[in-house]
C-alpha positions as CSV (number, residue, x, y, z in Angstrom):
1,X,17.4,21.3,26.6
2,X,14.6,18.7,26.5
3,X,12.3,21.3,28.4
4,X,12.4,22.8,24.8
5,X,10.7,19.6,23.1
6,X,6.9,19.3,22.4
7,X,5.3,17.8,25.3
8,X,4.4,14.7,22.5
9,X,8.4,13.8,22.1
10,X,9.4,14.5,25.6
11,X,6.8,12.2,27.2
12,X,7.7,9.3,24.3
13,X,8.9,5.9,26.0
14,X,11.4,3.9,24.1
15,X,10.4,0.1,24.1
16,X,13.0,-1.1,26.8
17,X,14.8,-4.2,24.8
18,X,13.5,-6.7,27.8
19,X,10.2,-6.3,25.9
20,X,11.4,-6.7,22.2
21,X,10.4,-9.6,20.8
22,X,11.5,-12.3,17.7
23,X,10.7,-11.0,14.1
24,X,8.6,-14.3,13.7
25,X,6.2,-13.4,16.1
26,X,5.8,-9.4,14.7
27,X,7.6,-8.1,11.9
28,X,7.2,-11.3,9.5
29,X,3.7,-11.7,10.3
30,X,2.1,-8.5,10.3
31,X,4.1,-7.4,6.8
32,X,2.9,-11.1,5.4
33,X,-0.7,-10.1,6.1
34,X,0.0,-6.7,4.6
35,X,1.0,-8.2,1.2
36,X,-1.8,-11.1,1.5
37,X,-4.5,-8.6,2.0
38,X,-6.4,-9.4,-1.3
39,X,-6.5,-6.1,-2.9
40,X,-2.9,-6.4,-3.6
41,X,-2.3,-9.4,-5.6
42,X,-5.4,-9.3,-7.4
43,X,-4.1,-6.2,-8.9
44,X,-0.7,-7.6,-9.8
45,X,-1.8,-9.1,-13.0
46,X,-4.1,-6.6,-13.8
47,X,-1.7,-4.1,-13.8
48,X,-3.1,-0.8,-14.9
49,X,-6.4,-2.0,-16.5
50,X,-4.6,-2.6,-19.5
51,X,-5.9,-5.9,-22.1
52,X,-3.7,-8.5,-21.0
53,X,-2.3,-6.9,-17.8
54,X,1.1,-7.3,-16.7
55,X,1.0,-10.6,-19.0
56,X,0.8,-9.4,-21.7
57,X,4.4,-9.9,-22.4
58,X,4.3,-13.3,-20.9
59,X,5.7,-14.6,-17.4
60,X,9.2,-13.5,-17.2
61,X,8.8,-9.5,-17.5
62,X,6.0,-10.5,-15.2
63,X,8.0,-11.7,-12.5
64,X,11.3,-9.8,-13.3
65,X,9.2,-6.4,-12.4
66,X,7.7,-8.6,-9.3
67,X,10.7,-9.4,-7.7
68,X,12.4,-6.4,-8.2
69,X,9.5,-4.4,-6.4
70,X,9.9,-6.6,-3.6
71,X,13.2,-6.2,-3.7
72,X,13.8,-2.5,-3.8
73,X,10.7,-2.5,-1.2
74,X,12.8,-4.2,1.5
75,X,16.1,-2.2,0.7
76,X,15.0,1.3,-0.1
77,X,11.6,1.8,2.2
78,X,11.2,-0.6,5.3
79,X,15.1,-0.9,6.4
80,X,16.3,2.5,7.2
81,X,13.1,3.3,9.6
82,X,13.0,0.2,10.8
83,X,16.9,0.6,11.8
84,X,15.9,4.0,13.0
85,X,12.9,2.3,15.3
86,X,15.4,-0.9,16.3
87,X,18.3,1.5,17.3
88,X,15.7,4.1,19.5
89,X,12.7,2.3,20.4
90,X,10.7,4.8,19.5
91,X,7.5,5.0,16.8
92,X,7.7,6.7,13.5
93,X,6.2,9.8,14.6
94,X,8.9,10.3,16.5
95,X,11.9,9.3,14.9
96,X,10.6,11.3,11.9
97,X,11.3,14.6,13.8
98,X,14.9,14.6,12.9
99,X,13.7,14.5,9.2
100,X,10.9,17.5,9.6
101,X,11.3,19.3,13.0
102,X,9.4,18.9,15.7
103,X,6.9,21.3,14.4
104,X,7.1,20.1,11.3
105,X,6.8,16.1,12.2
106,X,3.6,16.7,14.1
107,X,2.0,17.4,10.3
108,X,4.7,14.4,8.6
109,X,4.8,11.7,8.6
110,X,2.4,11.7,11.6
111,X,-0.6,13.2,10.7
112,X,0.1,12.4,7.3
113,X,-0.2,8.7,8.1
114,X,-3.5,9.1,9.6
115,X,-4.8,11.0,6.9
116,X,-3.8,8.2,4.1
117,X,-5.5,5.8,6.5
118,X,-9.1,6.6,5.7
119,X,-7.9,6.2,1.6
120,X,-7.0,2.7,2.2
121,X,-10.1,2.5,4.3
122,X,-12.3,3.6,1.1
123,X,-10.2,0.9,-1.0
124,X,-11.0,-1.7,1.5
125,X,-14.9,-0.7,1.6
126,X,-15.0,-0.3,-2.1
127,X,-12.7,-3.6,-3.2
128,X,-14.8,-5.7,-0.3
129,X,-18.3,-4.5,-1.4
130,X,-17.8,-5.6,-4.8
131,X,-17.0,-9.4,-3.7
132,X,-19.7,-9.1,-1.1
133,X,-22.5,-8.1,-3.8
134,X,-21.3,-10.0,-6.7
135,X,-23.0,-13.1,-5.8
136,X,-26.3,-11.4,-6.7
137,X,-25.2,-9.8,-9.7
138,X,-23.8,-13.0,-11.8
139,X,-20.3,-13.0,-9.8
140,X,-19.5,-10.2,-11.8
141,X,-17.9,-7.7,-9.3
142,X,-17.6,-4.7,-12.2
143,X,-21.6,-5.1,-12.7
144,X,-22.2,-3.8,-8.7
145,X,-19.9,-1.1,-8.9
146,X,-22.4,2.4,-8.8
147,X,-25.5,0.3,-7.3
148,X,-27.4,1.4,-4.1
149,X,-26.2,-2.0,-2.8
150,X,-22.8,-1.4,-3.3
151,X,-23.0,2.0,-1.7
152,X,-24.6,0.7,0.8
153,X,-22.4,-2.3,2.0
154,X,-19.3,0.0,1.6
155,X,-20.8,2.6,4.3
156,X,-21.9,-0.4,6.7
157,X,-18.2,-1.6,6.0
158,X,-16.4,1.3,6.5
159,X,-18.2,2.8,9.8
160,X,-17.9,-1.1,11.2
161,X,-14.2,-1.0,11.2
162,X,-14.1,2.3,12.5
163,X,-15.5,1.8,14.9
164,X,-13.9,-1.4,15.9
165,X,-10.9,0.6,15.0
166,X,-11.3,3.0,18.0
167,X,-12.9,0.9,20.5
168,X,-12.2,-2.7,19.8
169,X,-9.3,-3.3,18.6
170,X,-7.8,-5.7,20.7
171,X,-10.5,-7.9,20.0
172,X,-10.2,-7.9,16.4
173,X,-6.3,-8.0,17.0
174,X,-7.2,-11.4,18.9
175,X,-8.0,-13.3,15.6
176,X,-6.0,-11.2,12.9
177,X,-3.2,-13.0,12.8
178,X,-5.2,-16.0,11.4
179,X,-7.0,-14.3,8.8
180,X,-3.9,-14.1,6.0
181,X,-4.7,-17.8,6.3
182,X,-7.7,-17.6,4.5
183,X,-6.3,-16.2,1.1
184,X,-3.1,-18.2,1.4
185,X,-5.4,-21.2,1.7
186,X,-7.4,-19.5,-1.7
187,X,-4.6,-19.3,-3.7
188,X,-3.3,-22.7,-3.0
189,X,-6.3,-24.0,-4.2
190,X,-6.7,-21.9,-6.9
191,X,-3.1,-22.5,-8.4
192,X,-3.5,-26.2,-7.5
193,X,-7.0,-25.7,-10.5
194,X,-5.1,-23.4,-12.7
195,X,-1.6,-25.2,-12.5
196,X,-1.8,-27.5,-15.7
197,X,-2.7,-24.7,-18.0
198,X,0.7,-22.9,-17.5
199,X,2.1,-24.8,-20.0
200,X,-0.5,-23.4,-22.4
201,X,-0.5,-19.8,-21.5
202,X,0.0,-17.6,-24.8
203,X,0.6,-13.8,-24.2
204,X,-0.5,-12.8,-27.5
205,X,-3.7,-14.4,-27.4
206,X,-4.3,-13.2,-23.9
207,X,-4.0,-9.4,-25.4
208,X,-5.8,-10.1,-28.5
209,X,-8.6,-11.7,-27.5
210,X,-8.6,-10.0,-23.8
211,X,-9.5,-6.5,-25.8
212,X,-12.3,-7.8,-27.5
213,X,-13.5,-9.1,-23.7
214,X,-12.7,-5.8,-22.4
215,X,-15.2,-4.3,-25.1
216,X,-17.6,-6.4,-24.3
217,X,-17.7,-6.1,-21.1
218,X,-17.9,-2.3,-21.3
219,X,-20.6,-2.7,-24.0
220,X,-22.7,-4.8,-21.6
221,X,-21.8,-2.7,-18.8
222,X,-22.7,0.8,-20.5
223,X,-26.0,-1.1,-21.7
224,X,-26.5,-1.3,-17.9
225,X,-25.6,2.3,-17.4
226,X,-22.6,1.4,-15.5
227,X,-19.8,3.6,-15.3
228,X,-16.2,1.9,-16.3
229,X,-13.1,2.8,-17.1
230,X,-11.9,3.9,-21.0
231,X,-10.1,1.3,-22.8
232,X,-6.3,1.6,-23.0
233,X,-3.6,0.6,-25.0
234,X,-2.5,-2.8,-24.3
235,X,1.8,-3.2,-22.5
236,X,3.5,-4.0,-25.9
237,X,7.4,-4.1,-24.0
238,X,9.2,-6.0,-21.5
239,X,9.9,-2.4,-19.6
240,X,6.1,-1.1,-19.6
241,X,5.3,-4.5,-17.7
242,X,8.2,-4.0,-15.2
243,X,7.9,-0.1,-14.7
244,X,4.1,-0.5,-14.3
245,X,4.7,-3.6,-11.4
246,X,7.3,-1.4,-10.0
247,X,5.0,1.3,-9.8
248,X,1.9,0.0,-8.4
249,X,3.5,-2.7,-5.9
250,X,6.0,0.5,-4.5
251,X,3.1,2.6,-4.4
252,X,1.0,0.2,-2.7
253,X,4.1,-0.6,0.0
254,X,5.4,2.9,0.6
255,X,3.1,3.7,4.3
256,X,3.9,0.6,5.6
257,X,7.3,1.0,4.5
258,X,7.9,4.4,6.6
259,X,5.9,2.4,9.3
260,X,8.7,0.2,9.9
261,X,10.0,2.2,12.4
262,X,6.9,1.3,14.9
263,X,8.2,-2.4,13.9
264,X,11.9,-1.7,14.5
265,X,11.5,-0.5,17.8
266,X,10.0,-3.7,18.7
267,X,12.9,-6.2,17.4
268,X,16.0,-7.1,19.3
269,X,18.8,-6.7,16.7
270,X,19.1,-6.4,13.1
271,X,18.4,-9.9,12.4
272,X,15.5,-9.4,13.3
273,X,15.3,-6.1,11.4
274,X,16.2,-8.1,8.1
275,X,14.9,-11.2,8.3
276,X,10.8,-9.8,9.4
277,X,11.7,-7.8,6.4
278,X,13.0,-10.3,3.9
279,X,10.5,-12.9,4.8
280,X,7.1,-10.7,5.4
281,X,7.4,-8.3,2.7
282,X,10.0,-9.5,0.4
283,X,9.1,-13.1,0.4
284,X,5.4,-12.4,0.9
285,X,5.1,-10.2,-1.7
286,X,6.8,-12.7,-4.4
287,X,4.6,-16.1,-2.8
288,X,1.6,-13.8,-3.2
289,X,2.0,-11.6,-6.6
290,X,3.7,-15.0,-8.3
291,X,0.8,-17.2,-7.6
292,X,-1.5,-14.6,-8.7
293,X,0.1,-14.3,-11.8
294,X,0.3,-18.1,-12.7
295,X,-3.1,-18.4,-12.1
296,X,-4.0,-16.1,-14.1
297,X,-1.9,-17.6,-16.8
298,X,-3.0,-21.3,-15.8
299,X,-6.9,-20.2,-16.2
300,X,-5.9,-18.8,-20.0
301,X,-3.9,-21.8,-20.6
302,X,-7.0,-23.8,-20.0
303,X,-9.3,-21.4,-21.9
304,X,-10.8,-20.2,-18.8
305,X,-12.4,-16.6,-18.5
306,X,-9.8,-15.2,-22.1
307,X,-9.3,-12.1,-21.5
308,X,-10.1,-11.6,-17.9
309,X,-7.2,-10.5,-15.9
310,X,-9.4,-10.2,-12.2
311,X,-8.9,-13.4,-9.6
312,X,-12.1,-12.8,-7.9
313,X,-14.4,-12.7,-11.7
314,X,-12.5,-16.0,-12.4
315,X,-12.7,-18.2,-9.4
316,X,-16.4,-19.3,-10.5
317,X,-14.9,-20.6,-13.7
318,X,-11.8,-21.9,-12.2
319,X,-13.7,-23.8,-9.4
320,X,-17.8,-23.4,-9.8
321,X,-20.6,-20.7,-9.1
322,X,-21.0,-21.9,-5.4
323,X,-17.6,-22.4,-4.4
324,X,-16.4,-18.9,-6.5
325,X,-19.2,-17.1,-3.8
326,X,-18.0,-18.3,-1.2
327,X,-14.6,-17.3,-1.8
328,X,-15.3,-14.3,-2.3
329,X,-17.1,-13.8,1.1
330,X,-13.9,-15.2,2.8
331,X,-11.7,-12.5,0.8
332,X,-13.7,-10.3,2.1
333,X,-14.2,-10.9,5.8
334,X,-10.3,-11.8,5.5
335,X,-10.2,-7.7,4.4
336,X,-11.9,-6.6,7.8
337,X,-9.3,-7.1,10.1
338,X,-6.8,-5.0,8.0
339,X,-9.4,-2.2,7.4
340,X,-10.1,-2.0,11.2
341,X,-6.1,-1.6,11.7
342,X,-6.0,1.6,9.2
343,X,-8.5,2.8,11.9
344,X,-6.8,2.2,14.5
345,X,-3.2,4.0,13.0
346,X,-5.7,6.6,11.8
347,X,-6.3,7.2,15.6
348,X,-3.6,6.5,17.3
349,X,-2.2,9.4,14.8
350,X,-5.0,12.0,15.5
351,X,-4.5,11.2,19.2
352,X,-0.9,12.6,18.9
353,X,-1.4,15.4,16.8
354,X,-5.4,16.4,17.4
355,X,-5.4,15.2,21.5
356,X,-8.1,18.0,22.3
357,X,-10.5,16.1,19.5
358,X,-12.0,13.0,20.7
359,X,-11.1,9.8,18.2
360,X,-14.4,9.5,17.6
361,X,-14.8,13.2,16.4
362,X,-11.8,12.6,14.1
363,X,-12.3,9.3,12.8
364,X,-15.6,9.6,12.1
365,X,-15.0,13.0,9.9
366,X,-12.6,10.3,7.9
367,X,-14.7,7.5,7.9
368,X,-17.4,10.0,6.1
369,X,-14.6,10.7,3.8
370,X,-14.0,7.1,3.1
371,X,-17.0,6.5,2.3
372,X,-17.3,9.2,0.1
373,X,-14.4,7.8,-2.0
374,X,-16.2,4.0,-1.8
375,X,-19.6,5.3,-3.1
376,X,-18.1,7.8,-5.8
377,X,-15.7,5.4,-6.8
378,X,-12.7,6.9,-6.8
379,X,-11.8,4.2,-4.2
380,X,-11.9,2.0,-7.4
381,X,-8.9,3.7,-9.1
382,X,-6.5,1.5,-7.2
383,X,-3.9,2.7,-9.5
384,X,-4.1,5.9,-8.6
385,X,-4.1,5.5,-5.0
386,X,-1.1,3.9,-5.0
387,X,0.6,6.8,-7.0
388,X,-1.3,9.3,-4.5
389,X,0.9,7.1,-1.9
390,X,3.9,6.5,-3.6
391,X,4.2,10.5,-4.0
392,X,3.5,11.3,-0.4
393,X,5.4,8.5,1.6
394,X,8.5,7.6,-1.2
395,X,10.1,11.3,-0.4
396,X,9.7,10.6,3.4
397,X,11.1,7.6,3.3
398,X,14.1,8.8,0.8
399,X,15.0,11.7,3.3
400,X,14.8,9.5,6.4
401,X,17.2,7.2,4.6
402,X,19.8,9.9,4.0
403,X,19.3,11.4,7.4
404,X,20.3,8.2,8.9
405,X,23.4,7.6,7.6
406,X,24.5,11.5,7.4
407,X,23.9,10.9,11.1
408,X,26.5,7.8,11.3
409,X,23.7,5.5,10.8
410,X,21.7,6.0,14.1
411,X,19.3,8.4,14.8
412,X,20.4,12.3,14.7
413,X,17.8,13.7,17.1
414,X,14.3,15.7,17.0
415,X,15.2,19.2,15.3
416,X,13.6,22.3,16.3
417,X,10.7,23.9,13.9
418,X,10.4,22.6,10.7
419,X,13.5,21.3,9.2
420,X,14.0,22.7,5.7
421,X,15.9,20.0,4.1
422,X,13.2,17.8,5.0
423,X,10.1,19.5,3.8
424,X,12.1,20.8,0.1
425,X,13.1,17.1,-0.4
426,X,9.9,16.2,0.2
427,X,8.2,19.0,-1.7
428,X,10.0,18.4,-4.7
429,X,9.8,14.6,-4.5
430,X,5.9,15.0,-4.2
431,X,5.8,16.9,-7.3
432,X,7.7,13.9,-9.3
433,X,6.0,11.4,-8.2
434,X,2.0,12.9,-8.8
435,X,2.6,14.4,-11.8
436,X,1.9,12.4,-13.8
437,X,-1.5,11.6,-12.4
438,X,-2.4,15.2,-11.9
439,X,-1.5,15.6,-15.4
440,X,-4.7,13.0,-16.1
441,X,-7.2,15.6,-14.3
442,X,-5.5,18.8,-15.1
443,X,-5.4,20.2,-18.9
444,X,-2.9,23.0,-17.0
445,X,-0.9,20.5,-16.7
446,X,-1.3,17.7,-19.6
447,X,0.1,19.9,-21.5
448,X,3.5,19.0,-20.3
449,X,2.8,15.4,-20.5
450,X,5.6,14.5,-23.0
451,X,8.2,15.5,-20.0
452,X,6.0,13.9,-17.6
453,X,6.1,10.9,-19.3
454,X,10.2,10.5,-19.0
455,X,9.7,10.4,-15.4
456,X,10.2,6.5,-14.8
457,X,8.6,4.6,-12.0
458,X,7.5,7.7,-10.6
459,X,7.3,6.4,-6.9
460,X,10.9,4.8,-7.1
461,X,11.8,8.0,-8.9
462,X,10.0,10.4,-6.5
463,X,12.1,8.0,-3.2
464,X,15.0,8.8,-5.0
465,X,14.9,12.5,-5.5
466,X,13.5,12.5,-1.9
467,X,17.1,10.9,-1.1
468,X,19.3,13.1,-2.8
469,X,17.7,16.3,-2.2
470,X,17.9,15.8,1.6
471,X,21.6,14.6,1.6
472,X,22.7,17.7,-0.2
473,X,20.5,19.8,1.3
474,X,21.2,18.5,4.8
475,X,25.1,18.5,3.8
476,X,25.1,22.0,3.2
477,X,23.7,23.2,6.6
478,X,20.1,23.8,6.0
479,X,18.7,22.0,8.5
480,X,17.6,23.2,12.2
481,X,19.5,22.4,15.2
482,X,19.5,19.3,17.0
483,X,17.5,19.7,20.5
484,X,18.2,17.6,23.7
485,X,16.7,14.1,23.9
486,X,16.0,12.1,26.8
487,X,18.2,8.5,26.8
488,X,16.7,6.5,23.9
489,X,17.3,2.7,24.8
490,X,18.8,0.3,21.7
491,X,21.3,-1.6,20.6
492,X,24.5,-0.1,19.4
């Protein structure tokens, strides 16, 4: 009976479909902005910090692993809970208890999602502290990292968009969808500089000589008692490229791929499933991580900044001191908007699953926690977060993927308790995809690091297992009963 449901699922409202609107004027848009958000394609050549990036094998295996993260983005995280949200109406927190129970969905993906939120609001803090206080420390963004400045701006950051988060967002929400302007408008004028040294761009030389800039930089910034990362090993194969684009552009995707359900249940059809989908995230992510890329290459070509695989450090020598400073203050302010909405998901999310806590109880315990991450910088270890993200989110959307089509390809229902199907697949999926990085911080557990190591694209691998494990688990009967739900409005 739907007496039996949580008073959360039985009071949901589906989005009648007299109120859905075009995927031009929401999915499309709001995805695009996702994957313009600065912190994204700045890291796509940089890859994982190693000399010469992701270009270190040249362009192809550059944009081979680009397109294919975009690709298996589209198909393998955002459709099946957007299809979910199109065909109910209903938000992800909902449509999510058919994967973990109605007991078990108030924890995930829930208040799971809200959690993550206040990590991305540390990124945001930490990524747009360092462009605002570069201009004072020789528009080197590495140099401010560790300074009282840049602790300082990262708290004033974070607790500003929290708090616009929870009280003002529809203000903010009034000139968001403007701001991806601002770095589309950046990188066309940076690849319009950059463009004629394509032609010039030499891998090799990029590695060589962009380990020998790497060790100088660390030089100068240990002389400076700066804390930096250890050099690596340079991407010496075509696959290391591709598995490491695959990984950190997945990872980076997988929330707001499960969070395609709250889109879903605001289109009128699948076209408008697919199409916000193929033009917001996979075409966005491909206009955005390409051009990044071939400026990069265009600024070596042209014997700009060897070595140097960041956008931000090389837009003074691309374009000049005052116009690189200024472009990094629009990068930044472009980053508000964005940090304000993780706020604002990090609320809505508490508000569901804490309602006796007031938002700004709960939000501000993150917020404190965000900045925690911005001024220790572990907010800085953007490869890791995304593996952290990957790992939690690539399971639940995996199982939410096989629970729709075991269910005909429509939504099965809210199950009572937690479903056990659910929380194994995602268990064991979790456990895939963090090894890994666990295995960096853990001597326990680097000791199995010649297994971890065959683990490939462990985000994609840790969706994947996340897939299977709740199809055969879910085929075999462990899984809790289906309870009565009121009339969910969608199309057939």
């Amino acid at each position: 009976m739907a007496s039996t449901l949580p008073d959360y699922v039985a009071s949901a409202k589906p989005v009648p479909l007299a109120n859905r609107i075009a995927w031009y004027k929401s999915t499309a848009q709001t995805y695009a902005g996702i994957m313009l958000w600065f912190v994204f394609w700045t890291s796509v050549p940089k890859g994982d910090g190693t000399p010469g990036g992701t270009l270190s094998q040249g362009l192809w295996p550059a944009f081979v692993g680009l397109v294919a993260a975009a690709f298996f983005c589209h198909v393998l995280y955002y459709l099946a809970p957007a299809l979910l949200g199109l065909r109910t109406g209903l938000p992800l927190y909902i449509v999510g208890t058919s994967t973990y129970g109605v007991v078990g969905g108030f924890l995930m993906p829930g208040f799971l999602m809200g959690l993550l939120q206040f990590g991305w609001l540390g990124v945001s803090a930490f990524e747009a502290s360092k462009l605002l206080c570069a201009p004072f420390f020789g528009n080197e963004p590495l140099l401010t990292v560790g300074t009282p400045a840049h602790m300082a701006v990262s708290a004033v950051w974070a607790i500003a968009a929290a708090f616009l988060g929870v009280k003002g967002i529809k203000y903010v929400a009034r000139v968001a969808t403007y701001f991806p302007v601002i770095p589309l408008a950046i990188l066309i004028v940076l690849i319009a500089v950059a463009y004629p040294g394509i032609k010039s761009f030499d891998p090799a030389k990029t590695t060589d000589e962009g380990l020998r800039a790497m060790q100088a930089a660390r030089a100068e910034a240990e002389q400076a008692q700066k804390e930096v990362p250890p050099l690596k090993d340079p991407l010496r194969t075509d696959w290391a490229v591709i598995a490491t684009l695959l990984t950190m552009i997945i990872g980076f995707f997988a929330t707001a791929g499960a969070a395609g359900a709250d889109f879903g249940m605001n289109n009128r059809n699948k076209n408008d499933v697919q199409l916000g989908g193929l033009v917001g995230i996979t075409g966005a992510t491909i206009l955005a991580g390409g051009l990044a890329l071939l400026i990069v290459a265009g600024a070596h070509g042209n014997g700009l900044g060897v070595g140097i695989m960041d956008i931000p450090t090389l837009m003074p020598k691309l374009l000049n001191e005052t116009t690189g400073r200024v472009f990094m203050y629009l990068l930044a302010i472009a980053a508000f908007p964005p940090a304000c909405f993780s706020s604002f998901i990090a609320a809505n999310s508490f508000k569901t699953t804490l309602p006796k806590v007031p938002p700004l109880i709960s939000v501000g315990l993150g917020t404190l926690v965000s900045i925690a991450l911005a001024a220790s910088g572990i907010a800085g270890k953007v490869q890791d977060v995304f593996v952290v993200i990957g790992a939690s989110f690539g399971p639940i959307c995996g199982a939410m993927a096989a629970d729709y089509l075991l269910a005909g390809c429509k939504w099965a229902g809210p199950r009572a308790g937690f479903n056990p199907a659910g929380w194994i697949s995602w268990a064991v999926g979790f456990v895939i995809g963090a090894a890994g990085l666990v295995a960096k911080y853990v001597p326990q557990v680097a000791q199995f690091k010649d297994y971890i190591e065959m683990i490939p694209v462990p985000p994609l691998s840790a969706m994947i297992v996340g897939f299977v494990l709740y199809f055969i688990l879910a085929g075999i009967g462990l899984k809790t009963r289906t309870l009565e739900m009121p009339e969910t409005i969608g199309p057939a």
